[in-house]
Structure formats: C-alpha cells, structure tokens
DSSP file (Angstrom, degrees, kcal/mol; ACC not computed):
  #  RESIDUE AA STRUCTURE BP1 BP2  ACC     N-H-->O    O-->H-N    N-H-->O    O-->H-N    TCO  KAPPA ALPHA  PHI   PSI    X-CA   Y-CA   Z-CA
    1    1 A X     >        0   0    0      0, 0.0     4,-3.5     0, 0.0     3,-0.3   0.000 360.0 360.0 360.0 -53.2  173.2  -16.7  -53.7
    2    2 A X  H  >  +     0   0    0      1,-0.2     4,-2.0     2,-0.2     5,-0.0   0.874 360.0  41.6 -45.9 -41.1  173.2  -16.7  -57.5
    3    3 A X  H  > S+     0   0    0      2,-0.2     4,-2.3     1,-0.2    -1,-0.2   0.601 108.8  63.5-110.7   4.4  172.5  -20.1  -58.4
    4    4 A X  H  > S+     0   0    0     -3,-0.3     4,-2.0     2,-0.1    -2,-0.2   0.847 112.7  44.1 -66.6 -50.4  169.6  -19.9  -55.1
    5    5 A X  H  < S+     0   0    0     -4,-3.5     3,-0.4     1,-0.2    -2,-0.2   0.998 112.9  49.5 -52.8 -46.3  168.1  -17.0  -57.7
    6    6 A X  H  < S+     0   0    0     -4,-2.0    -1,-0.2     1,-0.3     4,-0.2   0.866 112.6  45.4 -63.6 -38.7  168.6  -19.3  -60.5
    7    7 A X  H  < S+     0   0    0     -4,-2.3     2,-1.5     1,-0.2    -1,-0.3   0.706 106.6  55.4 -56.7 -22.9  166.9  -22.4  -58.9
    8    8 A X  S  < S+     0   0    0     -4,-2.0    -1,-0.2    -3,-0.4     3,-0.1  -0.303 106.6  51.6 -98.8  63.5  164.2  -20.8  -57.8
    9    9 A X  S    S+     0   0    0     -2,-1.5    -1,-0.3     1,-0.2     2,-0.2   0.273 116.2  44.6-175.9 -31.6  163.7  -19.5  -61.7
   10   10 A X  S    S-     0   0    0     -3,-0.2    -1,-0.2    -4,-0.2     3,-0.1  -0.657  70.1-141.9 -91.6 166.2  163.9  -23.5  -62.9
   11   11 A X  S    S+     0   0    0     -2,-0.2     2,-0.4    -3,-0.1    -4,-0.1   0.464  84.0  69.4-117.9   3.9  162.5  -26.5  -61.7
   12   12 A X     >  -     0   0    0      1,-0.1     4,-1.5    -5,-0.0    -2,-0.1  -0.978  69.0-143.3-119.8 132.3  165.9  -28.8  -62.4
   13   13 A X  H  > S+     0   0    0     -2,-0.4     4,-2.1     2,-0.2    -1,-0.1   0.744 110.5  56.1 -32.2 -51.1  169.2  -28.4  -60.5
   14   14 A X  H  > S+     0   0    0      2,-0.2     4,-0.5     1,-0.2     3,-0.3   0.990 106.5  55.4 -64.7 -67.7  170.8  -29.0  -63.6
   15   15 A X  H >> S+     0   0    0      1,-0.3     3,-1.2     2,-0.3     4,-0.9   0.678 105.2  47.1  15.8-103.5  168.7  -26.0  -65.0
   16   16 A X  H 3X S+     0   0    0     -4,-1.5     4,-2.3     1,-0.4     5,-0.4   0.671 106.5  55.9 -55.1 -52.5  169.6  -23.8  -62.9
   17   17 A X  H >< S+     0   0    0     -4,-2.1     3,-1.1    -3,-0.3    -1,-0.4   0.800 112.2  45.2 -39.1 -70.1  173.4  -24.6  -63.1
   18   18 A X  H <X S+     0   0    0     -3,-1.2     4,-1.6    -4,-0.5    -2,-0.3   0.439 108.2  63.4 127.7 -54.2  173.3  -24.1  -67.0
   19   19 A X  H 3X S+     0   0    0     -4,-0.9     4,-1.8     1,-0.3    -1,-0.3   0.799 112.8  29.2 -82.1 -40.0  171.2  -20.8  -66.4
   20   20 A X  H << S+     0   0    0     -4,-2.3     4,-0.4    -3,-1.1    -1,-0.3   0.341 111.4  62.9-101.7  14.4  174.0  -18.8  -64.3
   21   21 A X  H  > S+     0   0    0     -5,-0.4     4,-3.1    -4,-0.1    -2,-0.2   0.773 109.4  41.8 -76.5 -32.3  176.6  -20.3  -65.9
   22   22 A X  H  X S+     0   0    0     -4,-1.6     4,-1.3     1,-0.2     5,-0.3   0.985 114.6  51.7 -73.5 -48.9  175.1  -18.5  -69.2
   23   23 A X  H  X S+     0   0    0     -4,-1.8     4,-0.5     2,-0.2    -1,-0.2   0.777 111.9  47.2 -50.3 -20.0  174.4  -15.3  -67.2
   24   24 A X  H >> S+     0   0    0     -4,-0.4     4,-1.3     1,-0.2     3,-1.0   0.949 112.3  50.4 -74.4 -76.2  178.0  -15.3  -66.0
   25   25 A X  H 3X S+     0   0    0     -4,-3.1     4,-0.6     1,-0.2    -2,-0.2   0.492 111.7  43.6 -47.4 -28.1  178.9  -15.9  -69.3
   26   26 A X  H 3X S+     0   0    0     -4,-1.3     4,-3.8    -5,-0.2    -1,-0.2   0.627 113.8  53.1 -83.0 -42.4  176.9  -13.1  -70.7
   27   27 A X  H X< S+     0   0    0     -3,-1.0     3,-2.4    -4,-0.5     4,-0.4   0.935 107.0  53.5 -45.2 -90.3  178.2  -10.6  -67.6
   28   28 A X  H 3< S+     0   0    0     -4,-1.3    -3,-0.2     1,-0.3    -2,-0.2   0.546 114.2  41.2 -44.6 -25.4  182.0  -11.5  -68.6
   29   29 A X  H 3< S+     0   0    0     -4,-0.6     3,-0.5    -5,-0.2    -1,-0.3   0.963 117.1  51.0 -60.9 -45.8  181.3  -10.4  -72.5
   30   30 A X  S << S+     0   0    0     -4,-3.8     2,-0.5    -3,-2.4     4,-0.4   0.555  78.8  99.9 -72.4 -11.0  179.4   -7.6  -71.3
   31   31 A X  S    S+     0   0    0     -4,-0.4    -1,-0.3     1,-0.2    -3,-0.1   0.269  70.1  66.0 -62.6  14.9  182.1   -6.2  -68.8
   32   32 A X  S    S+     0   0    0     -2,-0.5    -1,-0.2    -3,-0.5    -2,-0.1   0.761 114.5  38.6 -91.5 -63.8  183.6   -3.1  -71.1
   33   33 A X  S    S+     0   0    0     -4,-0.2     2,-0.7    -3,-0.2    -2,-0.2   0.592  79.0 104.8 -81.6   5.1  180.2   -1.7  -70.7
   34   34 A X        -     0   0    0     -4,-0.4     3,-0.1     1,-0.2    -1,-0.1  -0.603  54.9-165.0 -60.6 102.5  179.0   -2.4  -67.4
   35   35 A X  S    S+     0   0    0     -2,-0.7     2,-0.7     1,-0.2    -1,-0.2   0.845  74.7  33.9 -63.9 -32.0  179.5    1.3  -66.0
   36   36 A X        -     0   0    0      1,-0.1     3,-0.4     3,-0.0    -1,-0.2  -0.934  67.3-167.2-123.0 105.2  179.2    0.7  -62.1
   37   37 A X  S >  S+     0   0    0     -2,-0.7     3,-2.6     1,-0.2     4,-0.3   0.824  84.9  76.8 -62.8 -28.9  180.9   -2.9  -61.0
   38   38 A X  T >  S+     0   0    0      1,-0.3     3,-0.9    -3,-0.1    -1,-0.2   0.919  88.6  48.6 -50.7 -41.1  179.4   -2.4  -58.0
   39   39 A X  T 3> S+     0   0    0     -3,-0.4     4,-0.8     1,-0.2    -1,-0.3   0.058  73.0 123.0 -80.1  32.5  176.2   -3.3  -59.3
   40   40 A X  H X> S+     0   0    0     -3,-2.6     4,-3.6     1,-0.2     3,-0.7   0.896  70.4  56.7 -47.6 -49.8  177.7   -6.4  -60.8
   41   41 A X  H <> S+     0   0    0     -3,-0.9     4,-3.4    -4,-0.3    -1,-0.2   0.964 105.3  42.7 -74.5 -30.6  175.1   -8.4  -58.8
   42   42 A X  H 3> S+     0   0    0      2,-0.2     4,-1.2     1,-0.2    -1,-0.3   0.598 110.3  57.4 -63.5  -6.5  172.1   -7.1  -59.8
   43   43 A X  H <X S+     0   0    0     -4,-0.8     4,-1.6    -3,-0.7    -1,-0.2   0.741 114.2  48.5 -89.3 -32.0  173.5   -7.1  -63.8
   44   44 A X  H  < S+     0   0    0     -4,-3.6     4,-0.5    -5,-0.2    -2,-0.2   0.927 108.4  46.3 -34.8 -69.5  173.8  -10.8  -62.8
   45   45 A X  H >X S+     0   0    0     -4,-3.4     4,-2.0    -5,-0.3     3,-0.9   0.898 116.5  50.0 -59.8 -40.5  170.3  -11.1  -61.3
   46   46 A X  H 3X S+     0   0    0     -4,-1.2     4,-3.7     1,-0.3     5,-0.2   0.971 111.4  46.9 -52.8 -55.1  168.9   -9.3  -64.7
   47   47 A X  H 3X S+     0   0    0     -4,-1.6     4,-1.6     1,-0.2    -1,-0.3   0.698 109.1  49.8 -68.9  -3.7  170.7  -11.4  -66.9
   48   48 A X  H <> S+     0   0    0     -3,-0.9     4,-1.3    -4,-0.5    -1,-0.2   0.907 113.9  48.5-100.7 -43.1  169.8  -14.7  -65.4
   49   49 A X  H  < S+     0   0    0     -4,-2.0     3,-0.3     2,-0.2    -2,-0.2   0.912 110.5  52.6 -74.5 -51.7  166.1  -13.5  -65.4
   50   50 A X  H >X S+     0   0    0     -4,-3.7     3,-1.4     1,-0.2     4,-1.4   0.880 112.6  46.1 -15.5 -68.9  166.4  -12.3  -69.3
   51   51 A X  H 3X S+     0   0    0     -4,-1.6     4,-3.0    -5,-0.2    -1,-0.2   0.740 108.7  48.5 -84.6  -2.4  167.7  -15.5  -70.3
   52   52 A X  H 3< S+     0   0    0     -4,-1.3    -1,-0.2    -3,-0.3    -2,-0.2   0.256 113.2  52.8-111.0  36.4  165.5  -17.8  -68.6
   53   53 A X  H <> S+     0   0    0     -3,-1.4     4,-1.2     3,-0.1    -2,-0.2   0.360 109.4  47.3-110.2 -26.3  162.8  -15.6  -70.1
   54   54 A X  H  X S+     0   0    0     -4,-1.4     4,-2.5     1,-0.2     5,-0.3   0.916 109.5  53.6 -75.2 -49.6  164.3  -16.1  -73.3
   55   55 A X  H  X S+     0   0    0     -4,-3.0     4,-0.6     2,-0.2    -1,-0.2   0.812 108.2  51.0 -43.6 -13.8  164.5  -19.9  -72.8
   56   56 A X  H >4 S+     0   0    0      1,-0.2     3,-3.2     2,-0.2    -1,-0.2   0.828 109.0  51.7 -89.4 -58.4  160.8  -20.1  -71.9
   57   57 A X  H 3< S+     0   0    0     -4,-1.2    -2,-0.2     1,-0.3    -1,-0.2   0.853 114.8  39.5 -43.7 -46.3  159.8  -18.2  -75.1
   58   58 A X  H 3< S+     0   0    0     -4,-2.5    -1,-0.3     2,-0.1    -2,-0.2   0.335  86.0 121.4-101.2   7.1  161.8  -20.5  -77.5
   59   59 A X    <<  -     0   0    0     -3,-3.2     2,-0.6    -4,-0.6    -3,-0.1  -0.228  59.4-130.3 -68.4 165.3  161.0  -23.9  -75.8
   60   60 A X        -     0   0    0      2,-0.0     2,-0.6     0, 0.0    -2,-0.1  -0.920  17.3-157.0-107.8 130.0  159.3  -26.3  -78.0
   61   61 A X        -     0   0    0     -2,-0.6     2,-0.3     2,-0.0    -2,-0.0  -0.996   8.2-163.2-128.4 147.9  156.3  -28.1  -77.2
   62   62 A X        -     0   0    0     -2,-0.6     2,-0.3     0, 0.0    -2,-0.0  -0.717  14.0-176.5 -90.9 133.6  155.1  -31.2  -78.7
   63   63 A X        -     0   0    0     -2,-0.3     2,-0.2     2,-0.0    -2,-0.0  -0.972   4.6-167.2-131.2 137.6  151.3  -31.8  -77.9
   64   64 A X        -     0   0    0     -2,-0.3     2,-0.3     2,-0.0     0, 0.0  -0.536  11.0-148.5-101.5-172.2  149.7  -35.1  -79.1
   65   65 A X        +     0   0    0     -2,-0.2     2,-0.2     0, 0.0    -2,-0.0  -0.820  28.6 166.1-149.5 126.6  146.2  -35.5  -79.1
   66   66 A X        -     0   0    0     -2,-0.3     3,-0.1     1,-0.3    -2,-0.0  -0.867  44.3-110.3-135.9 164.6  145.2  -39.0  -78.5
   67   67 A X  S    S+     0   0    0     -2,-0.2    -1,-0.3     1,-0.1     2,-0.1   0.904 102.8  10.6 -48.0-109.5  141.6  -41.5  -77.4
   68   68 A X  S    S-     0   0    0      1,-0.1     2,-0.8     3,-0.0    -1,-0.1  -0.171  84.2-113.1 -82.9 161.7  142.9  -42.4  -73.9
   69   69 A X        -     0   0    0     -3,-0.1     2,-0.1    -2,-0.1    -1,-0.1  -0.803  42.5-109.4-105.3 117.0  145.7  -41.1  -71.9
   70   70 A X        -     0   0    0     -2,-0.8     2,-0.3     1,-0.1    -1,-0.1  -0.195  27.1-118.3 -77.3 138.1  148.4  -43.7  -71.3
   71   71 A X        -     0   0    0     -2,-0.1     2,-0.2     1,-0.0    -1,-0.1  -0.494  27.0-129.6 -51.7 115.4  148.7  -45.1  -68.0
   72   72 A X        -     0   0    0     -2,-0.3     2,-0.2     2,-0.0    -1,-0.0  -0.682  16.3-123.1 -56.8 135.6  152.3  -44.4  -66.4
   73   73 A X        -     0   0    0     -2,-0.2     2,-0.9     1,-0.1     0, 0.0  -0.680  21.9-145.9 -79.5 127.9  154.5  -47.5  -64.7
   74   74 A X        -     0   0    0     -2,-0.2     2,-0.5     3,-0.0    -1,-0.1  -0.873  20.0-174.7-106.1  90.1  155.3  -46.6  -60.9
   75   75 A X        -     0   0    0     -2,-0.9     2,-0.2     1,-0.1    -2,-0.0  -0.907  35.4-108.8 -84.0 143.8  158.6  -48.1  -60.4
   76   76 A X        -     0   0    0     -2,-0.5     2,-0.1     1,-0.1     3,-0.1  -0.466  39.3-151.3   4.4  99.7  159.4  -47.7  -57.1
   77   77 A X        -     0   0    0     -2,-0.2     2,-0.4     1,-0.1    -1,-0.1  -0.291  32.4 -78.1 -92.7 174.6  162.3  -44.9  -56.5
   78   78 A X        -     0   0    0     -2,-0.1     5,-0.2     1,-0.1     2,-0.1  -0.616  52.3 -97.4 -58.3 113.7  164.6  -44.7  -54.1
   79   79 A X    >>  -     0   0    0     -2,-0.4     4,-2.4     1,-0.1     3,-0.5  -0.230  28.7-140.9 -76.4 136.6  163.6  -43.5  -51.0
   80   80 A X  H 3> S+     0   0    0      1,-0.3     4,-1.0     2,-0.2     3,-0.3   0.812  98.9  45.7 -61.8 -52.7  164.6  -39.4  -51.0
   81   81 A X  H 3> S+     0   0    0      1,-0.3     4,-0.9     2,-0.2    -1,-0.3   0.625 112.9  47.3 -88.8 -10.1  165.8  -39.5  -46.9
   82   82 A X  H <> S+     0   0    0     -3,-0.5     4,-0.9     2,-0.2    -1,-0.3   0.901 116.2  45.2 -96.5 -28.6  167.8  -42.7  -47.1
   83   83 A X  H  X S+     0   0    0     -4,-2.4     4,-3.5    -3,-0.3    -2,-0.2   0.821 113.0  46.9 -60.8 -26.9  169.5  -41.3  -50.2
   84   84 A X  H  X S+     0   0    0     -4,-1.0     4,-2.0     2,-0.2     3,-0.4   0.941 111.5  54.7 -72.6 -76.8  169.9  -38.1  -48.5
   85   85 A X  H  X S+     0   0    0     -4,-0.9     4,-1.6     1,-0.3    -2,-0.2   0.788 111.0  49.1 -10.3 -34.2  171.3  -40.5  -45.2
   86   86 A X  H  X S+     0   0    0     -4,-0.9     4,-0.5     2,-0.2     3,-0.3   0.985 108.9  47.7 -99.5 -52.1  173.9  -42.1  -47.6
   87   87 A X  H  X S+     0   0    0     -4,-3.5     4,-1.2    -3,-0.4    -1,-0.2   0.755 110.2  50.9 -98.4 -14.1  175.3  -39.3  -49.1
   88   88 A X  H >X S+     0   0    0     -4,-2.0     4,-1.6     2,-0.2     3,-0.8   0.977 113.5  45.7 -63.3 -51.1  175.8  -37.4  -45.8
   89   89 A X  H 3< S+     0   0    0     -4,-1.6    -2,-0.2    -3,-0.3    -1,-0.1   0.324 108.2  57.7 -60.6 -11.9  177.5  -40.0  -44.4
   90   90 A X  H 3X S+     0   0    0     -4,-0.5     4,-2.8     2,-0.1    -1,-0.2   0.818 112.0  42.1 -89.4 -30.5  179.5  -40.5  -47.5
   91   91 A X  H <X S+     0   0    0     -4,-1.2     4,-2.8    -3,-0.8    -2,-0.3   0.860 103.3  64.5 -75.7 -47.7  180.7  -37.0  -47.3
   92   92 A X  H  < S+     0   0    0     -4,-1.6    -1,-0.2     2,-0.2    -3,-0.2   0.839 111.0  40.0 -54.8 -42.6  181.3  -37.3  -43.6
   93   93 A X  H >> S+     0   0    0      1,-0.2     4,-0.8    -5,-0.1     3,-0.7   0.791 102.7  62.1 -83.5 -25.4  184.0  -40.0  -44.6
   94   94 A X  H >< S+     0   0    0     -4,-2.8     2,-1.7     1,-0.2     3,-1.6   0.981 105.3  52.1 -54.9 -56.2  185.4  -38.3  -47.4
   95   95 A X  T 3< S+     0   0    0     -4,-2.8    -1,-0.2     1,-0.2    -2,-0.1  -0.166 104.5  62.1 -71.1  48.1  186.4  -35.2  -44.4
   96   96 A X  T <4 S+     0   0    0     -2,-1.7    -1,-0.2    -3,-0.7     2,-0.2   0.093  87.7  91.4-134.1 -46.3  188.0  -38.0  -42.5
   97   97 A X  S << S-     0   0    0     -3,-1.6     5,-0.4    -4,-0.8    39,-0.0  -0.347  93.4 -92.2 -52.3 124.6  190.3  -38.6  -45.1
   98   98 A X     >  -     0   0    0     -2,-0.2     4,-2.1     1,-0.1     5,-0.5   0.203  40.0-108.1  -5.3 142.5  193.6  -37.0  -45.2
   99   99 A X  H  > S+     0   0    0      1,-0.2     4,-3.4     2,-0.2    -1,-0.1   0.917 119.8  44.4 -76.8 -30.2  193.8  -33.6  -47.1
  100  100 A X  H  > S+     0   0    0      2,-0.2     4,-1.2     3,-0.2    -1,-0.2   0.861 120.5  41.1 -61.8 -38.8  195.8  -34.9  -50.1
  101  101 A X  H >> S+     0   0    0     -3,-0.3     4,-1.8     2,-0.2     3,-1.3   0.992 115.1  52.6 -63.0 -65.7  193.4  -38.4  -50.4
  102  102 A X  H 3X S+     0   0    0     -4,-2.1     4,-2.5    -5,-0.4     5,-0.3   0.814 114.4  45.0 -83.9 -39.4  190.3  -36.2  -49.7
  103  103 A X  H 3X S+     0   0    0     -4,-3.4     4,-1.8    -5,-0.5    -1,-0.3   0.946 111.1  48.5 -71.8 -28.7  191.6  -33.8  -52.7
  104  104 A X  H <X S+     0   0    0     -3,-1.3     4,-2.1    -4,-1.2    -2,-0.2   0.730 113.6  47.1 -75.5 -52.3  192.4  -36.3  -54.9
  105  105 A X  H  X S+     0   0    0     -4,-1.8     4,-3.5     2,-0.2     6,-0.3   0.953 113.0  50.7 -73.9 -35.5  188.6  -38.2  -54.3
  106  106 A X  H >X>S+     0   0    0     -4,-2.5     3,-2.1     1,-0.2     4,-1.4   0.888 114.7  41.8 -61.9 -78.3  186.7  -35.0  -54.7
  107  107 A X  I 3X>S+     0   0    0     -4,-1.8     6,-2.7    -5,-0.3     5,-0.7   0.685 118.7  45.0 -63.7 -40.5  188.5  -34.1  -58.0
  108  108 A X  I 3<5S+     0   0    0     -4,-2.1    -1,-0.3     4,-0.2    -2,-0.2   0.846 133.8   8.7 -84.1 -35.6  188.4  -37.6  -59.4
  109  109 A X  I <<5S+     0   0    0     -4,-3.5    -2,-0.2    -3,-2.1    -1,-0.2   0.205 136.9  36.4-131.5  42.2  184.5  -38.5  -58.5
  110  110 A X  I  <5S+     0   0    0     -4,-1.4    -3,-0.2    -5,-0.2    -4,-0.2   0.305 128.3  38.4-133.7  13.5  182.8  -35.4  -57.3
  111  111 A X  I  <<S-     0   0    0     -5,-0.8    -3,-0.2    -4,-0.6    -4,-0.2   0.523 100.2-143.0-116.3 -28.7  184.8  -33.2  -59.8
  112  112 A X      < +     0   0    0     -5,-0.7     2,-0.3    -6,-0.4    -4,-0.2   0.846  46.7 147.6  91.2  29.3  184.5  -36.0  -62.3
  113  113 A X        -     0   0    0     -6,-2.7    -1,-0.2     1,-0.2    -2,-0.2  -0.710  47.1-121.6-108.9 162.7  187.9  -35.3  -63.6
  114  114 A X     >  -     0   0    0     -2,-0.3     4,-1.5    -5,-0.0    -1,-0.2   0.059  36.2 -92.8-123.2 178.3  190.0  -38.3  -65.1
  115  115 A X  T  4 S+     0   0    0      2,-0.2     4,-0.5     1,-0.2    14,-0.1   0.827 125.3  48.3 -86.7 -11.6  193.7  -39.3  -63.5
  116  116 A X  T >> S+     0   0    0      2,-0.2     4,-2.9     1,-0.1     3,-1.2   0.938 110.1  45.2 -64.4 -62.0  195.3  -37.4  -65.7
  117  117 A X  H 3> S+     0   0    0      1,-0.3     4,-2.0     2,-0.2    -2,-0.2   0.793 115.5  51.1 -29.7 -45.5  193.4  -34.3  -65.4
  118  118 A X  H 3X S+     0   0    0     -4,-1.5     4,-1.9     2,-0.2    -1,-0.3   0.717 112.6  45.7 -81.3 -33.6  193.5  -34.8  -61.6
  119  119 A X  H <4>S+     0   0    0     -3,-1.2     5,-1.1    -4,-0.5    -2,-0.2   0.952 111.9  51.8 -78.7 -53.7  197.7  -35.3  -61.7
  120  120 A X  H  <5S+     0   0    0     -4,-2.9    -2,-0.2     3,-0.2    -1,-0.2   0.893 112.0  48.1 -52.7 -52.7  197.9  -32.4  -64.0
  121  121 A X  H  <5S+     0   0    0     -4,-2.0    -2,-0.2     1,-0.2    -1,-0.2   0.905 121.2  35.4 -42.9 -58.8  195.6  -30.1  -61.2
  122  122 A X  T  <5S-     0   0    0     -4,-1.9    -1,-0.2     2,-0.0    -2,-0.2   0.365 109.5-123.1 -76.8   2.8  197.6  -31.2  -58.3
  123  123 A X  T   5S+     0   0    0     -5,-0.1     2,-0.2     1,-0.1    -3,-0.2   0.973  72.3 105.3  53.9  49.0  200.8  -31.3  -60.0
  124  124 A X  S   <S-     0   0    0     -5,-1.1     2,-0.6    -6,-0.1    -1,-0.1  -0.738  74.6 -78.2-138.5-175.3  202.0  -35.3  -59.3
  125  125 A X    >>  -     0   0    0     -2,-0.2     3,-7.2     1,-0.1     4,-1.5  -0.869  32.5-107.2-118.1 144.7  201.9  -37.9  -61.6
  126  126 A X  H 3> S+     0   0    0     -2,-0.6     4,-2.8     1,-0.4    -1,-0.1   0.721 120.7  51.3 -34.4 -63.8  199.2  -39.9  -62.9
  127  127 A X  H 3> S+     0   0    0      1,-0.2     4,-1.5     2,-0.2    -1,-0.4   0.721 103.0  55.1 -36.6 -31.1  200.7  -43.0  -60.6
  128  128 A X  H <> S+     0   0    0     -3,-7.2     4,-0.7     2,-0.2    -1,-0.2   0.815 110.5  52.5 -91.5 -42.2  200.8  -41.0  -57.3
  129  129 A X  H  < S+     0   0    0     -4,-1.5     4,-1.0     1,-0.2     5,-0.4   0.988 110.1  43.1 -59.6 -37.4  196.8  -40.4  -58.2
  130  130 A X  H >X S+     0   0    0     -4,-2.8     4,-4.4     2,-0.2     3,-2.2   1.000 115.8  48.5 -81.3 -37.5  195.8  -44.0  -58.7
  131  131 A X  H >X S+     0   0    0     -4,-1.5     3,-4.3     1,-0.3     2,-2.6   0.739 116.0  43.7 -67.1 -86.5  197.8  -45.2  -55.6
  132  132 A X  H 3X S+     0   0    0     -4,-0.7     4,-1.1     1,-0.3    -1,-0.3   0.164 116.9  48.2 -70.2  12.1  196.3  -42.4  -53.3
  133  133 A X  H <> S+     0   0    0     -2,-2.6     4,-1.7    -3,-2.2    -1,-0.3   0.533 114.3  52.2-110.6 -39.3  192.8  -43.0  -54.8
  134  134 A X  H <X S+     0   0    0     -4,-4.4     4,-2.1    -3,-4.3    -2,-0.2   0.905 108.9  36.8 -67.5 -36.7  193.5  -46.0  -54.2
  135  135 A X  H  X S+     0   0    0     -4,-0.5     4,-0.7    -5,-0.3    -2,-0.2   0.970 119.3  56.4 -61.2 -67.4  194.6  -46.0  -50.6
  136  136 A X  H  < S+     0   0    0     -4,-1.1     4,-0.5     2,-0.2    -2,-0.1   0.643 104.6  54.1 -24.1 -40.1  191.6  -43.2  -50.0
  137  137 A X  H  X S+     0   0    0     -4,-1.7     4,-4.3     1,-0.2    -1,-0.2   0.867 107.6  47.5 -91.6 -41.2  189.0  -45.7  -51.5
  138  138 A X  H  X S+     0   0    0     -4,-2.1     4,-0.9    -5,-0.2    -1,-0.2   0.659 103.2  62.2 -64.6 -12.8  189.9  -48.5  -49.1
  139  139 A X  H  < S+     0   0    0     -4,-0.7    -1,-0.2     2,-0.2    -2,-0.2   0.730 102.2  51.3 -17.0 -56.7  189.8  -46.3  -46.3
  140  140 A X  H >4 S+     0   0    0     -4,-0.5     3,-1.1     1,-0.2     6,-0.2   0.893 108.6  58.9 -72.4 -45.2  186.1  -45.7  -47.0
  141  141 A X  H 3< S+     0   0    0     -4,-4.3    -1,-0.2     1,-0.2    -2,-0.2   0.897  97.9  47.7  -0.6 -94.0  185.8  -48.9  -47.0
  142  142 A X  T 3< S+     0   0    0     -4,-0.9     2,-0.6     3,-0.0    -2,-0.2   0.076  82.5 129.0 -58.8  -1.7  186.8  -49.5  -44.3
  143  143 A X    X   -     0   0    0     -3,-1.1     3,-2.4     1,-0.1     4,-0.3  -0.546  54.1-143.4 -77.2 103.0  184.2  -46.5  -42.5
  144  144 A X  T 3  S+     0   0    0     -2,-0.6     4,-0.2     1,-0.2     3,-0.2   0.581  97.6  65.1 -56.3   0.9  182.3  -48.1  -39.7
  145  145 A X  T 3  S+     0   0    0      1,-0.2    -1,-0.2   -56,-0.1   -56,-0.1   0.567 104.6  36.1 -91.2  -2.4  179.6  -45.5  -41.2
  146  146 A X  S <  S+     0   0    0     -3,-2.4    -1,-0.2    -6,-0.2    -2,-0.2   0.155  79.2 103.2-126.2  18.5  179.2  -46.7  -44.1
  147  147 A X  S >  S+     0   0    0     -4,-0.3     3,-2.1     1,-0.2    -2,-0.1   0.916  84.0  61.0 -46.6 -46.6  179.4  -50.6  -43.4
  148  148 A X  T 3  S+     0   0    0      1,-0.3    -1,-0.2    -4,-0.2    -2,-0.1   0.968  97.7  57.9 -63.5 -38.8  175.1  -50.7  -43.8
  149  149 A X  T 3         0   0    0      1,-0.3    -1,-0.3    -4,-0.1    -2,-0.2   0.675 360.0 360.0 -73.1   3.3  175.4  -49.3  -47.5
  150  150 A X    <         0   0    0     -3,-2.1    -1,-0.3    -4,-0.1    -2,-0.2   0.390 360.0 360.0 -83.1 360.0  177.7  -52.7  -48.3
C-alpha cells in the first residue's frame, strides 16, 4: 500500500522504491517522538510526501539552448506484453520448483544475493547452493513453458 502511494508520487519504479525506503528510514529515527503508533501510517504517508517534495525542490536541471532540436534514434524495444508473457511464465516455473530450489533461485537471482550470502541466509554451505541452483536451473530448463523463449 506504501510503495502504491510512493509510485503514484514518482514516475520510476526504482523511484519510488528509494522514496519509502527513505520515509521508513526517516519514521524509524523519528519513533521516540511519534506520540500515537497507531497513526504510524499516515506519519508514513506524510513523510514520503515531504521528501519527495524535498527531492523535487533540490533537483537540478540542465537546459541547453541550441539552433535545431536533435532528432532521437527509435531503436525498436522489446515488446511490453511479450515481456510481461515471459516473465509470468518464468515465475510460474520458479513455483513448480521444490521449496528449497525455489528458495535458493529467488535469493540468488531475484534477491540478487551471491552464494555465499545465500548459504549464510539459509544456513547450508556454499556447495549445497551451487548444486541446488544448479539442479533448480536445469529443471527450468527443462519447462515445457518456457521451451519458446530458447
């Protein structure tokens, strides 16, 4: 619900992460003097709006002023529903996996965390991650739903 306020206050995803992590982060100093917890979320909603009112004031713009206005290159992108397609259907095979594999792939590429990092989380050792990352990743492989993206 927070980081729906936050997007809809930025025009980047990333943003918007970045924007209640810093309101959070502003909350958790602030908590001696937050009198009523109850109203925790709206001291939330305040702060999120504060600082991305302070961000707006202190952005920098650069303006050039030039003859003609250069012509942009339209590379071709990726089309937004087939990307969409592939990454439900990646996800759909990741919750196929076993729970140990399936923790082990989240933490390592959608948590972005190294094999140590990952060993350390789960408490195994660095060896038991790459064989079950490994085993996990040939599974997926092997996912008649994701044969077209090969």
């Amino acid at each position: 619900m927070l980081l729906r306020a936050a997007r809809s206050l930025t025009a980047n995803p990333s943003d918007a992460e970045d924007l209640l992590q810093t309101a959070l982060t502003k909350t958790y100093v602030a908590w001696e003097r937050i009198e009523d917890h109850r109203a925790l979320d709206g001291y939330v909603r305040r702060a999120l709006l504060n600082t991305r009112t302070s961000q707006w004031r202190k952005r920098k713009v650069d303006e050039f002023a030039c003859d003609e206005v250069p012509e942009r290159e339209t590379v071709p992108g990726p089309d937004p529903a087939e990307q969409q397609s592939l990454h439900d259907a990646m996800w759909r095979a990741v919750l196929k996996l076993p729970d140990r594999q399936r923790a082990m792939v989240v933490l390592r590429y959608y948590e972005d965390l190294s094999e140590a990092q990952t060993a350390e989380v789960l408490g195994v050792s660095i060896g038991t991650v790459k064989s079950a990352v490994s085993r996990a990743l040939g599974k997926l492989r092997q996912d008649p739903e994701l044969t077209l993206v090969r």
